[in-house]
Structures are given as structure tokens and as C-alpha cells.
PyMOL commands that place a pseudoatom at each C-alpha (Angstrom):
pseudoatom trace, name=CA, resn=UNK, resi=1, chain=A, elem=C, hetatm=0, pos=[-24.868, 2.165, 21.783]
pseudoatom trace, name=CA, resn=UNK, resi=2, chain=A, elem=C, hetatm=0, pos=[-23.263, 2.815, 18.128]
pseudoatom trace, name=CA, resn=UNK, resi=3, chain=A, elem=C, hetatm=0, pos=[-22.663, 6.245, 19.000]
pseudoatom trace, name=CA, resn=UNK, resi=4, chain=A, elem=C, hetatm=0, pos=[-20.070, 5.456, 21.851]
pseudoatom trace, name=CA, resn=UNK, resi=5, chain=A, elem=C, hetatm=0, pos=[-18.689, 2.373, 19.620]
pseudoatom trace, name=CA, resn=UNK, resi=6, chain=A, elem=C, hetatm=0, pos=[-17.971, 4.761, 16.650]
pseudoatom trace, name=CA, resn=UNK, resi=7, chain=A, elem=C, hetatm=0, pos=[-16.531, 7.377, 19.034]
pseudoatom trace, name=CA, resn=UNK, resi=8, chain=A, elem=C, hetatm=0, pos=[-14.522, 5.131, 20.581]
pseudoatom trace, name=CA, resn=UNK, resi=9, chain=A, elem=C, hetatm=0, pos=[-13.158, 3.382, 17.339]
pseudoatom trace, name=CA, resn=UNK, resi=10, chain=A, elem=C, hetatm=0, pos=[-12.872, 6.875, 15.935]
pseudoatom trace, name=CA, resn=UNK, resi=11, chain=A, elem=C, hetatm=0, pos=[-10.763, 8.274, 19.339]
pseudoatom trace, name=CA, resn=UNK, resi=12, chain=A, elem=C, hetatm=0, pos=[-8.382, 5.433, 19.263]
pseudoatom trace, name=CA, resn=UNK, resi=13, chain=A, elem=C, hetatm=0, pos=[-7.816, 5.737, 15.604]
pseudoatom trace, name=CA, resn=UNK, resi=14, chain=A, elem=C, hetatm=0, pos=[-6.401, 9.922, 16.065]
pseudoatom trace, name=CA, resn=UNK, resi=15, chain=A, elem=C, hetatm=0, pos=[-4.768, 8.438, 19.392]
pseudoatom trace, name=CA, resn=UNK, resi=16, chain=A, elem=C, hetatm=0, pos=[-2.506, 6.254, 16.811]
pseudoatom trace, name=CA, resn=UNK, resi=17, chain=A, elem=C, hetatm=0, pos=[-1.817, 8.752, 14.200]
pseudoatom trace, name=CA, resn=UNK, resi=18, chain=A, elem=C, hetatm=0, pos=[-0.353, 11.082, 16.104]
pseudoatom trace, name=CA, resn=UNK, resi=19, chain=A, elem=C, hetatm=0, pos=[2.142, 8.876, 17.445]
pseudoatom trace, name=CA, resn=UNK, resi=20, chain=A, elem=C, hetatm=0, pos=[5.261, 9.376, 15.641]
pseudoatom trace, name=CA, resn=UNK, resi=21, chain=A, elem=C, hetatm=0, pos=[6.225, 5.831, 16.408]
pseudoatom trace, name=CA, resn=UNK, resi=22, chain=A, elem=C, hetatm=0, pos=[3.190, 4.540, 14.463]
pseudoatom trace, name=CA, resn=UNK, resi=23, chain=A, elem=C, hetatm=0, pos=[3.860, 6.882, 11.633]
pseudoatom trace, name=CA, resn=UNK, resi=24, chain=A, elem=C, hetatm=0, pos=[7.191, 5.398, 10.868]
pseudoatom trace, name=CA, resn=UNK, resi=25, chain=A, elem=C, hetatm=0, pos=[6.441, 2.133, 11.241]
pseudoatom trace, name=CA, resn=UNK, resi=26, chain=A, elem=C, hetatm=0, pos=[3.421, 2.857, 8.571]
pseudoatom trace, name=CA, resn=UNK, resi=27, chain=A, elem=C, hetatm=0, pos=[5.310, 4.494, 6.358]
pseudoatom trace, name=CA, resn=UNK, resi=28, chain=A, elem=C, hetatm=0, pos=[8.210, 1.563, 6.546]
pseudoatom trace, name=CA, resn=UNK, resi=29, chain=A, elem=C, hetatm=0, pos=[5.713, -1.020, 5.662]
pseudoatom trace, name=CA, resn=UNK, resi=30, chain=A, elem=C, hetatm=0, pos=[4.475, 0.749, 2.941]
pseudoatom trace, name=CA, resn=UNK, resi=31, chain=A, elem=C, hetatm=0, pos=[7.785, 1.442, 1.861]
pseudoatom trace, name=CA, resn=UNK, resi=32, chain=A, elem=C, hetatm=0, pos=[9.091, -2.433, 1.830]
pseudoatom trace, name=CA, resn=UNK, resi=33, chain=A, elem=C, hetatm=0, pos=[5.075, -3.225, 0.002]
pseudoatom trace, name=CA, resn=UNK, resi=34, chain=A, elem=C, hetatm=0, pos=[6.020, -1.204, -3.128]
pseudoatom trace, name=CA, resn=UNK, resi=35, chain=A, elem=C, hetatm=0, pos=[9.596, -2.449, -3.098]
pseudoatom trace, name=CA, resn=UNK, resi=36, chain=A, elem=C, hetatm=0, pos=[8.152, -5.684, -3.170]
pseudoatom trace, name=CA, resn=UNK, resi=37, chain=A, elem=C, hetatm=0, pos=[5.853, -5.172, -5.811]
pseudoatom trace, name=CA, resn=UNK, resi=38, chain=A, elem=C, hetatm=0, pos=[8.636, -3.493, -7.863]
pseudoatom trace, name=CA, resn=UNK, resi=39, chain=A, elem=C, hetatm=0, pos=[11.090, -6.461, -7.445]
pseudoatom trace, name=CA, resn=UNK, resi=40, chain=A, elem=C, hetatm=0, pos=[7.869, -8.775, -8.434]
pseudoatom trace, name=CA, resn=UNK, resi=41, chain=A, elem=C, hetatm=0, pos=[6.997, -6.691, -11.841]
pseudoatom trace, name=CA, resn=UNK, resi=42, chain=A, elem=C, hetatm=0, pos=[10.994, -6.786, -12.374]
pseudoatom trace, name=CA, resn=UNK, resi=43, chain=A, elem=C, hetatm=0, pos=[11.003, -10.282, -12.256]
pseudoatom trace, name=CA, resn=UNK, resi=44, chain=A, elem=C, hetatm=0, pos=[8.345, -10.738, -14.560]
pseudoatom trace, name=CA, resn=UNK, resi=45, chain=A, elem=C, hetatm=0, pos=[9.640, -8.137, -17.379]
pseudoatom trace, name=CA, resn=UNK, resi=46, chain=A, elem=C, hetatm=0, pos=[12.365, -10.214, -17.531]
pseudoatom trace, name=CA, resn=UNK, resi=47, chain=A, elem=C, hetatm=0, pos=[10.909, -13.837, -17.814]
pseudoatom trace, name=CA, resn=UNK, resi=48, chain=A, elem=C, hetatm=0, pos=[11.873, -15.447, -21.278]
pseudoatom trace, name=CA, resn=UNK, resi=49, chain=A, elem=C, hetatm=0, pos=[8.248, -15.978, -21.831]
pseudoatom trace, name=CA, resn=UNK, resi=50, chain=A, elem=C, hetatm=0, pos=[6.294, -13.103, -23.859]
pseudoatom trace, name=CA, resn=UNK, resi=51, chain=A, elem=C, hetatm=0, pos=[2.962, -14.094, -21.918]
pseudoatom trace, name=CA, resn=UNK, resi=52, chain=A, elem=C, hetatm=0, pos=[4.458, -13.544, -18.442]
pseudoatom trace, name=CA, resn=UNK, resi=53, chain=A, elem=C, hetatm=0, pos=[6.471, -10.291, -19.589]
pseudoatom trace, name=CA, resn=UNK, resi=54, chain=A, elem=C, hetatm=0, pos=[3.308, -9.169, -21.482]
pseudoatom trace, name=CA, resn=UNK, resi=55, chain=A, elem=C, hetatm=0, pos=[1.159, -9.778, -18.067]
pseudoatom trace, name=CA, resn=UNK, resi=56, chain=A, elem=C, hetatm=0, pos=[4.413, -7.705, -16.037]
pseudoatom trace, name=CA, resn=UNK, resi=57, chain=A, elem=C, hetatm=0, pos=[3.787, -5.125, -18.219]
pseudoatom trace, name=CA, resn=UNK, resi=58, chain=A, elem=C, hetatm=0, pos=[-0.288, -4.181, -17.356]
pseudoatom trace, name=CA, resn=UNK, resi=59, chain=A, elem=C, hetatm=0, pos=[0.682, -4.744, -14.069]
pseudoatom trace, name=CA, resn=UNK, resi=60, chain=A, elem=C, hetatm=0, pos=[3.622, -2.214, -14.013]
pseudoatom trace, name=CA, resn=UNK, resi=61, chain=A, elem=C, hetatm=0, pos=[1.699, 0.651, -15.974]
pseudoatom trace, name=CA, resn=UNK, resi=62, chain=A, elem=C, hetatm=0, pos=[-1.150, -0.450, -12.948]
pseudoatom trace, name=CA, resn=UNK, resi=63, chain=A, elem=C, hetatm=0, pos=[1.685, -0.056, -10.445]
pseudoatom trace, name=CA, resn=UNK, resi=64, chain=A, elem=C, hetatm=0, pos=[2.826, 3.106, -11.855]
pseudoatom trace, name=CA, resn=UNK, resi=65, chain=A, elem=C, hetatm=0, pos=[-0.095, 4.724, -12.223]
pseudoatom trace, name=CA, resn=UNK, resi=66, chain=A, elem=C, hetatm=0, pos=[-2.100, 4.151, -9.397]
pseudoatom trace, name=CA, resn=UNK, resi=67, chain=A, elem=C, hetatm=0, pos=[-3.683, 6.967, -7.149]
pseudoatom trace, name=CA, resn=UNK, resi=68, chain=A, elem=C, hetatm=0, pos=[-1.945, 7.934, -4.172]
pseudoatom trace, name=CA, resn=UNK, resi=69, chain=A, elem=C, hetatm=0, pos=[-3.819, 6.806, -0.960]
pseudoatom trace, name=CA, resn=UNK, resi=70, chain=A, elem=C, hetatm=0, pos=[-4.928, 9.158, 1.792]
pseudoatom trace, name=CA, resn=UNK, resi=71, chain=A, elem=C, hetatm=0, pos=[-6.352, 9.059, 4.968]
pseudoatom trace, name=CA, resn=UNK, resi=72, chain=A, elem=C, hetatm=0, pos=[-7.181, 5.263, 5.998]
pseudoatom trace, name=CA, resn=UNK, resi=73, chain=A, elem=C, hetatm=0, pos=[-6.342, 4.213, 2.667]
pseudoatom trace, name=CA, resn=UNK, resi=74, chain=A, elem=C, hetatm=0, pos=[-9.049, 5.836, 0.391]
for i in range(1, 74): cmd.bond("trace and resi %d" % i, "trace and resi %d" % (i + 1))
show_as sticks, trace
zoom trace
């Protein structure tokens, strides 16, 4: 019975990836996630208070520095 569940979840999962549709609307949510995160760091390098820009600042070199994600997000 876990044999056909994991082939099924694994089937549907390469149905969706090749669907260019899916694809672009991935790569547009990832897209608006960093901006996000950018505008958020931005915001926070340039708070008047030292402990808030110093905080901005780990996350940024976090943010910049991070490993690209593959497959399913590992």
C-alpha cells in the first residue's frame, strides 16, 4: 500500500513540473519572496536604531549568502 501512495505522490509531482504554466508561476512566487525579503532587510538597514540595523545586517549577509535551492527545495 506505500508503494502505490509514493508512486502516485511521486507521478503527480513530474506531472506538475513539466507544465510550463506551473513553472512560471513557481518561479514568480519565488521571485516576489526575495523581493520581499530584500525590501524587509532595506527597511531595517535604514532604521535610526543601531540594534535593528545591526540585526538587518546578519540577516542580509544570511540573505546574500544562502545556497541556491534545487529540486523540491533541498
Amino acid at each position: 500500500m506505500k508503494i502505490v501512495v509514493v508512486t502516485a505522490l511521486l507521478l503527480s509531482g513530474c506531472a506538475s513540473m513539466s507544465n510550463p504554466d506551473v513553472e512560471k508561476s513557481l518561479s514568480r512566487d519565488q521571485t516576489m519572496e526575495k523581493m520581499a525579503k530584500a525590501a524587509l532587510i532595506n527597511d531595517m538597514l535604514n532604521s535610526p536604531d543601531p540594534a535593528i540595523r545591526y540585526k538587518g545586517a546578519e540577516i542580509a549577509e544570511k540573505f546574500l549568502t544562502e545556497p541556491k535551492k534545487g529540486l523540491f527545495g533541498f
